[in-house]
C-alpha positions in Angstrom: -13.8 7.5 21.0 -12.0 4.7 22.9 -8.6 4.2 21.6 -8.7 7.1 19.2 -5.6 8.1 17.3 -4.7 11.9 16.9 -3.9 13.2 13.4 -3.9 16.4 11.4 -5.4 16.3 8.3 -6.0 18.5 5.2 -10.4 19.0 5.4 -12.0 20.1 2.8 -15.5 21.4 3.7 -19.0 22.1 2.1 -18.7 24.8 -0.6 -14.9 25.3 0.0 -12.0 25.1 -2.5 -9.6 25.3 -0.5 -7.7 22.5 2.1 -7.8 23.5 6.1 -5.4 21.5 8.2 -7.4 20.4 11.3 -7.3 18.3 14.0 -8.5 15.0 14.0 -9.2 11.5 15.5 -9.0 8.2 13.8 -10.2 5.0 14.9 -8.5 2.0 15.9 -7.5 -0.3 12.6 -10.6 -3.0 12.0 -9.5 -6.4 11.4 -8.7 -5.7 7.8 -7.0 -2.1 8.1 -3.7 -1.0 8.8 -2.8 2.6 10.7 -0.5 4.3 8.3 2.3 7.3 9.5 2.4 9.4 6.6 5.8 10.5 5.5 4.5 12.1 2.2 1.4 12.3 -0.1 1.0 12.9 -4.0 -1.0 15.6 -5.1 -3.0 13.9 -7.7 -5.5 15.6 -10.7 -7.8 12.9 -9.4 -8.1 14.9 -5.9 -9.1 17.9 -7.8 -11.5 16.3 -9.8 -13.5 15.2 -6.3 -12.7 18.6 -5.1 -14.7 20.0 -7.6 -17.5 18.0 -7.5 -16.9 16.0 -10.7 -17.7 13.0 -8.6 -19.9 12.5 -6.2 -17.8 12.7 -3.0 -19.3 13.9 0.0 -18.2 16.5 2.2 -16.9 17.5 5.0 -14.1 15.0 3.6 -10.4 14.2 3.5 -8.8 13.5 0.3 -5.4 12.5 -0.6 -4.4 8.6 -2.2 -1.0 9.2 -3.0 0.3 7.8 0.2 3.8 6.6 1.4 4.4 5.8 5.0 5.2 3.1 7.9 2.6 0.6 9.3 2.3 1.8 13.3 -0.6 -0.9 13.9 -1.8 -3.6 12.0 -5.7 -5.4 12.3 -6.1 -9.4 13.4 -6.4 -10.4 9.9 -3.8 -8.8 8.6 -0.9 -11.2 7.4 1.5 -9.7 5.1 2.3 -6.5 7.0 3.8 -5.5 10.4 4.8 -2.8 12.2 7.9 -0.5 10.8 7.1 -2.1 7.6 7.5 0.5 4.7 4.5 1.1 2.6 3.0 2.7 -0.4 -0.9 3.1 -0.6 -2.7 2.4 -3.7 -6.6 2.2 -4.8 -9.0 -0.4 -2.8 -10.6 -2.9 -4.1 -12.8 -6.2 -3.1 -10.4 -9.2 -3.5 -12.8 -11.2 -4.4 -14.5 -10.6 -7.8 -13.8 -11.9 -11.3 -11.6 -9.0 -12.1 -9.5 -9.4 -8.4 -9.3 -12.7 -9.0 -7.7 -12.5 -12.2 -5.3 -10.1 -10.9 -6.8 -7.2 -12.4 -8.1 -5.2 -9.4 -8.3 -2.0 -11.1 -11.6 -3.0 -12.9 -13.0 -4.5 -9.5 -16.9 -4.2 -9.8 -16.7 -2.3 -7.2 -14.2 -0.1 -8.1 -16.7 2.9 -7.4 -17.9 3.0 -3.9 -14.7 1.2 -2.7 -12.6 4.6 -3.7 -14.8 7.5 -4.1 -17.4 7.1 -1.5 -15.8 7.9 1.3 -17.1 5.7 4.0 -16.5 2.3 4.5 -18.5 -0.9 3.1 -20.8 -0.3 6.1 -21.3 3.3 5.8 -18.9 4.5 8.5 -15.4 6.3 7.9 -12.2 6.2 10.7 -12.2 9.6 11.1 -13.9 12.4 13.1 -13.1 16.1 14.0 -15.0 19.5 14.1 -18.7 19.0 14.2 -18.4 15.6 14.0 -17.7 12.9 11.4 -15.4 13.7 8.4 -15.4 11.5 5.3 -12.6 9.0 4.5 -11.6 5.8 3.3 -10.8 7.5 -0.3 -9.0 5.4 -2.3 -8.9 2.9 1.1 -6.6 5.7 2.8 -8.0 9.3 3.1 -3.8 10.2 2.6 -3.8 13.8 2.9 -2.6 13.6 6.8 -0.5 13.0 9.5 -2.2 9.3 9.4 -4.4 7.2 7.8 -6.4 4.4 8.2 -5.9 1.9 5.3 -6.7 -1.2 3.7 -4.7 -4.4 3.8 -5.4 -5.1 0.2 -4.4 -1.2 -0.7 -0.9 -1.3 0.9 2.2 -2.6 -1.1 5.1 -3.4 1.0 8.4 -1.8 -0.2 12.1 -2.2 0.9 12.9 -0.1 3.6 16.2 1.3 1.7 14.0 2.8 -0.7 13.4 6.8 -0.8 10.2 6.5 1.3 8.9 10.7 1.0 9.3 10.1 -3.1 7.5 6.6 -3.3 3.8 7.7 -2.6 2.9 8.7 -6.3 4.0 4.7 -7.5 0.5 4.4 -5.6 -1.1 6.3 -8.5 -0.6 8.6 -11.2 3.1 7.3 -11.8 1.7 4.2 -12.0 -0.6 4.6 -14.4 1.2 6.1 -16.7 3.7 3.6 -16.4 1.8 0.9 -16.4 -0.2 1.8 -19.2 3.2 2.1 -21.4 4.3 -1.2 -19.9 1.4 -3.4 -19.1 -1.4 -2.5 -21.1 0.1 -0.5 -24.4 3.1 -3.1 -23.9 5.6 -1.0 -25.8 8.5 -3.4 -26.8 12.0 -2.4 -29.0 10.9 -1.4 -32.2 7.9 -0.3 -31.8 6.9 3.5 -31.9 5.0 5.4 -28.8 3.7 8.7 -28.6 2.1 10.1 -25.3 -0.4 13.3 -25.8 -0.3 15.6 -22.8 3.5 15.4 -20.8 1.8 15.5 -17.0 2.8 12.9 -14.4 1.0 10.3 -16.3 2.7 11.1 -19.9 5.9 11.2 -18.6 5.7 8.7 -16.3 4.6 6.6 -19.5 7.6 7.9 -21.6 10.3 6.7 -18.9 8.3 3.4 -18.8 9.0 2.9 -22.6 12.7 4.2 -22.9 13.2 2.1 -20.1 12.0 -0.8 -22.0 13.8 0.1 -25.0 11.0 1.5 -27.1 11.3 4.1 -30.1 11.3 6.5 -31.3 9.2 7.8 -28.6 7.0 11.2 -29.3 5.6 13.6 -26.6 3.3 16.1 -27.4 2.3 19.0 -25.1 1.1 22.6 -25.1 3.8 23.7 -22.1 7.2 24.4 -23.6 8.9 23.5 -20.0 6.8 20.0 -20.0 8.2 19.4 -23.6 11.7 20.3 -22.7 11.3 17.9 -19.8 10.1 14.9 -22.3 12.9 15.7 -24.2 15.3 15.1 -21.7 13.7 12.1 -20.0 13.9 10.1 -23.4 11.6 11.6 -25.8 13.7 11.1 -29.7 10.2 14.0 -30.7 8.6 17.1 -28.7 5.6 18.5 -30.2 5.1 21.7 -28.8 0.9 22.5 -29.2 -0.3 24.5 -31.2 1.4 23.3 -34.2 0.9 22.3 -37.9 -1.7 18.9 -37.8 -0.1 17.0 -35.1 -1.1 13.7 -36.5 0.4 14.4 -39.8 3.5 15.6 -38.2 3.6 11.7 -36.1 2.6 10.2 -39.1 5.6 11.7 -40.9 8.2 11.2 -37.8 7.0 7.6 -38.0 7.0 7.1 -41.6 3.1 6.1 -41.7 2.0 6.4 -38.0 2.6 5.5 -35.0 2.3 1.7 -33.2 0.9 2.8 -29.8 -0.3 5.8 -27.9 -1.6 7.4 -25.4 -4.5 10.4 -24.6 -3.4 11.5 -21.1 -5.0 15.1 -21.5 -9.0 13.3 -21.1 -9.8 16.4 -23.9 -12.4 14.5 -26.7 -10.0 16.5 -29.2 -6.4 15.6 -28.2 -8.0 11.9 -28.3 -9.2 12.1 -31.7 -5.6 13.5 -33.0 -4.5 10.4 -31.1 -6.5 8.5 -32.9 -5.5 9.8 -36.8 -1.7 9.4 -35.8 -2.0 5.4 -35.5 -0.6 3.4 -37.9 -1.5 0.0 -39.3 -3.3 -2.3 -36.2 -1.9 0.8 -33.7 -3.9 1.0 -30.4 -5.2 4.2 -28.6 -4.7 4.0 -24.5 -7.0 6.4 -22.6 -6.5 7.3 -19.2 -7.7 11.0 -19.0 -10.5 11.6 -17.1 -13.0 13.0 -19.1 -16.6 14.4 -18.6 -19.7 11.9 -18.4 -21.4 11.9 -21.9 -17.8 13.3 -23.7 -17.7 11.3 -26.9 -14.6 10.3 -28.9 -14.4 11.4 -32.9 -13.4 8.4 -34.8 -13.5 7.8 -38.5 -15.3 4.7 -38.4 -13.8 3.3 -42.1 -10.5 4.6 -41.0 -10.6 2.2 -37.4 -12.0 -0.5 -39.3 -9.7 -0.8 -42.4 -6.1 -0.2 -40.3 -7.0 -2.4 -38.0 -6.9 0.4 -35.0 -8.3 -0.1 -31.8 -9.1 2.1 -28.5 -8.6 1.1 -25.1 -9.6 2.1 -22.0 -6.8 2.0 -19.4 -7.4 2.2 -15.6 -4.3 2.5 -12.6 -2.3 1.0 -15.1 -3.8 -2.1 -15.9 -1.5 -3.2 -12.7 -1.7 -5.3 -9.7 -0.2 -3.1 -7.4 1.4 -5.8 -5.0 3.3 -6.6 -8.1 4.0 -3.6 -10.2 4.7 -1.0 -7.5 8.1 -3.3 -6.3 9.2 -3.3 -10.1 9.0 0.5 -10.3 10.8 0.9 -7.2 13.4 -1.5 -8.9 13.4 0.4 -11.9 14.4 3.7 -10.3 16.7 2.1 -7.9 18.6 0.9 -11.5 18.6 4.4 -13.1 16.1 3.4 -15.9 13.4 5.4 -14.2 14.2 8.6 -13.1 10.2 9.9 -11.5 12.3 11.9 -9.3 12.6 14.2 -12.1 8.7 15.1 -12.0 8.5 15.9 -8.2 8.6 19.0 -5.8 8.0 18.7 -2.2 6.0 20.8 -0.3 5.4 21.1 3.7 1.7 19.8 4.5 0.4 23.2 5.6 1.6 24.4 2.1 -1.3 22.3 0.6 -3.0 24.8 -1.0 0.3 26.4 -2.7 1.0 22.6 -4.2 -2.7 22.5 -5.6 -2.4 25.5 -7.2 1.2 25.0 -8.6 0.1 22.2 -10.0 -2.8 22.9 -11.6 -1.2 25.9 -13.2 1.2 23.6 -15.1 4.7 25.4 -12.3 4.6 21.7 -11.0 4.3 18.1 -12.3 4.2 16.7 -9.7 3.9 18.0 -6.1 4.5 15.9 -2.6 3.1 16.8 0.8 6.1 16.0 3.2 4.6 15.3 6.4 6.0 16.7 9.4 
């Protein structure tokens, strides 16, 4: 391959669980695309979910979309970037339908093939190795590497004075939490917020509201060390699972229910509590990944006559190019402390951050390049 850029990256092959750290070769950046040194990736639950087949991402393939990094080569049509420039990678999208256009690309129409695919528009993916082509372009950026081929459109410029190795989960899970709290739950001062299931996203959501001066703020959670850690990042309530009916016990705290919340967890069940702890015209956030065909247990007379509602929630409800600066701003100020949430790893330690994560010993785990 003319040109071709050597990398390491973390392959996952057919049938395998587990990450392999490989050589590889990416391709030049295409007019639109940006070459990306990694400095750190987020381990993300959305990774595991296309490990495990959940979606339909093909394999051999390289995950990661928690990216943070520095642009080594930018495409002719690239504008807004140049090299050294400091950036953190977040989901593709077109740019160009209703949704982009209304500065909503997280419902881009084609929000599907653009992140989960793994090639590009045109079928092909920037990277080869072993045996031939591996699948990339996930989320736009295929992050779990050395380096990555990414999108204009899916990398956010941020100052160069910022912590660069802790930024690359603003690209994702911390952002959606956060931005569900902030842009689509819009939790004000005064109004109540409870978050079910203290993960990256919950808490990220929690530090989103005390930051804007919501309360009293609730966290509910079935690991004692995760509601410890809400209580410290702002939470006034901890509601350690299993416990007396959790919705009564919000509705008491609250004295009648709660305003907003939000169902991180993706569990039909948690959901539904969610649901019975509203209050009068409260609203219901999802943005747990749930099964296809997993349905929701509403009282239908109880929705109706409150004046509830249920949302779904996707990255956030943010524009990245926007929201991912204010975050960075936010923690810069003291008002949003993410650090709190992380543990680095080395990159050939892959497999030991999966698994500490999934087992609840880690919220949040960063690959630190090398």
């Amino acid at each position: 391959m003319a040109g071709a850029i050597s990398a390491r990256a973390a392959v996952l092959r057919a049938s395998e669980q587990q990450f392999r750290i490989e050589d590889v070769r990416l391709e030049p950046p295409r007019a639109d695309e940006v070459l990306i040194r990694l400095a750190a990736t987020g381990v993300c639950h959305t990774d595991m979910v296309m490990r495990d087949g959940l979606l339909p991402t093909p394999r051999p393939v390289v995950l990661g979309h928690e990216g943070a990094g520095v642009v080594e080569a930018i495409g002719s049509a690239v504008t807004h970037l140049a090299p050294g420039d400091h950036v953190v990678l977040t989901f593709n999208s077109c740019g160009h339908c209703g949704c982009c256009a209304s500065q909503a690309p997280a419902y881009c129409h084609e929000f599907f093939p653009r992140n989960f695919a793994g090639v590009r528009n045109d079928g092909s993916t920037p990277i080869s190795g072993e045996g031939g082509a591996i699948f990339g372009n996930i989320f736009g950026q295929s992050s779990f590497a050395t380096h990555a081929i990414a999108h204009a459109v899916n990398a956010v410029k941020v100052r160069r004075d910022a912590p660069l190795e802790l930024l690359g989960p603003l690209g994702c899970g911390v952002m959606t939490g956060a931005g569900a709290a902030i842009n689509a739950l819009q939790v004000a001062p005064g109004r109540s917020f409870a978050v079910f299931g203290a993960g990256a996203v919950g808490l990220s959501a929690l530090m989103a509201a005390k930051a804007v001066g919501a309360g009293p703020l609730i966290a509910v959670d079935r690991n004692p060390e995760r509601v410890r850690l809400a209580l410290e990042l702002g939470a006034d309530h901890a509601i350690l699972v299993p416990a007396d009916d959790v919705a009564e016990r919000i509705i008491d705290l609250t004295r009648g229910g709660v305003d907003l919340a939000l169902d991180t967890t993706g569990l039909a069940a948690v959901a539904g509590t969610a649901a019975r702890a509203l209050g009068q015209r409260g609203v219901l956030g999802l943005v747990g990944a749930s099964p296809p065909g997993e349905v929701l247990p509403l009282d239908m007379t109880a929705i109706m006559s409150t004046g509830r509602s249920v949302r779904g929630i996707v990255e956030g409800d943010a524009d990245p190019h926007q929201f991912i600066p204010q975050l960075v701003e936010l923690h810069r100020d003291g008002r949003f402390p993410f650090d709190r949430l992380v543990k680095f790893y080395p990159f050939d330690a892959i497999n030991e951050a999966v698994s500490d994560g999934e087992a609840g010993r880690t919220v949040k785990p960063i690959l630190r390049m090398p």
